[in-house]
Each structure stands twice: as C-alpha cells, then as structure tokens.
N, C-alpha and C positions, 0 to 999 in steps of 0.2 A: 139591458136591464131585464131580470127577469122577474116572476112574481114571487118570490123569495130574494131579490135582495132587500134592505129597508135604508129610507132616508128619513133622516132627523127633519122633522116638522116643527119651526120657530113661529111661537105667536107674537107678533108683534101689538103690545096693550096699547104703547104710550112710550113720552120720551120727554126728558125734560135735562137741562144743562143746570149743575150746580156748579158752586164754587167750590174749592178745594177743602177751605175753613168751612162751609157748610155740610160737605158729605163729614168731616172730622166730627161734629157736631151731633151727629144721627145717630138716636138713642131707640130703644122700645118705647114705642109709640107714637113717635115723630110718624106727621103727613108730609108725604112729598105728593108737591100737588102735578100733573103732566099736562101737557102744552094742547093736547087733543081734547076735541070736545066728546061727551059719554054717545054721543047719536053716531061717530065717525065709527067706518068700517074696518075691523081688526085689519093686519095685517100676517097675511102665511108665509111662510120664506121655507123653501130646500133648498140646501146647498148654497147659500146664501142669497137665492134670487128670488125675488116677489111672485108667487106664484100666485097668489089668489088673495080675494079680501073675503072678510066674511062678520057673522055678531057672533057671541057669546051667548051661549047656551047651558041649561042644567039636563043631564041626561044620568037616570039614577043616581043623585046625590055627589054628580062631579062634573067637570066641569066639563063643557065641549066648545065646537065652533061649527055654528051652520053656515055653509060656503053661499054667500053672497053671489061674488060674481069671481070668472078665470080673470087672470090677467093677461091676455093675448091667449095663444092657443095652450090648451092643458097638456097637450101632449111635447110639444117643441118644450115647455117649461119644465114639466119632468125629465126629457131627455138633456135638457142644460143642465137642469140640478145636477143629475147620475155624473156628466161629463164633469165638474168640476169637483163631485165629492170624490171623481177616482184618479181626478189629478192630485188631489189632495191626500189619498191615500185612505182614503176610508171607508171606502165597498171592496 
C-alpha cells in the first residue's frame, strides 16, 4: 500500500432486523428504531474488517468520527483491509 492508494472507510451507526411487510411499509418519516444503544462506540470497517471503534463528531458543519480505540494492531488491520480490497479488485 502506498500513501496514494485509498480504502473505503464504513461507519458502522447501528443495525436492526425488520420484517419484509415492514421494510414494504417505510414511508418519509418513518423511525426505524436500532438495536445499539446512543453511548455504544461506532464502528470503522476497511475492506470489510473492523478496524477501529470510535463517537461521532461535528467538525465544520459535517459530520466526523473521533477514533476511540484500534482494534488489534492499526497497522496489520490496514494491511488486511489493502489485502482483501485487492482480492476484490478494487485498488
């Protein structure tokens, strides 16, 4: 990896299971409530593995994420991500 290639950074908010006749059902304005409580730490994913947890942040009028804590070592986790987004074909 070098410092010009980039990997897609997923926040993970929340997550909730509906039923099928319920997602059918979701209109403008519907609350879908999620399963996490508001104190629980985001969660970061590259390349589809949990890199990091972190909160939500506003940094001039958008939205951010101040990184909490690594999830095992930072560097082995970025070198997994790179490895499977370039199995995947997309670096």
């Amino acid at each position: 990896m070098t410092e010009h290639d980039r990997v897609t950074l997923q926040i993970h908010f929340g997550r909730t299971r509906l039923r099928d006749d319920d997602v059918a059902r979701l209109k403008t304005g519907s609350v879908v409530a999620l399963n996490e409580s508001t104190a629980a730490p985001l969660e970061l994913h590259a390349g589809g593995r949990l890199v990091a947890y972190g909160e939500p942040v506003v940094v001039g009028g958008r939205f951010a994420v101040r990184v909490l804590q690594l999830a095992g070592s930072q560097e082995e986790n970025l070198r997994r991500a790179c490895r499977t987004l370039a199995m995947e074909g997309a670096v």
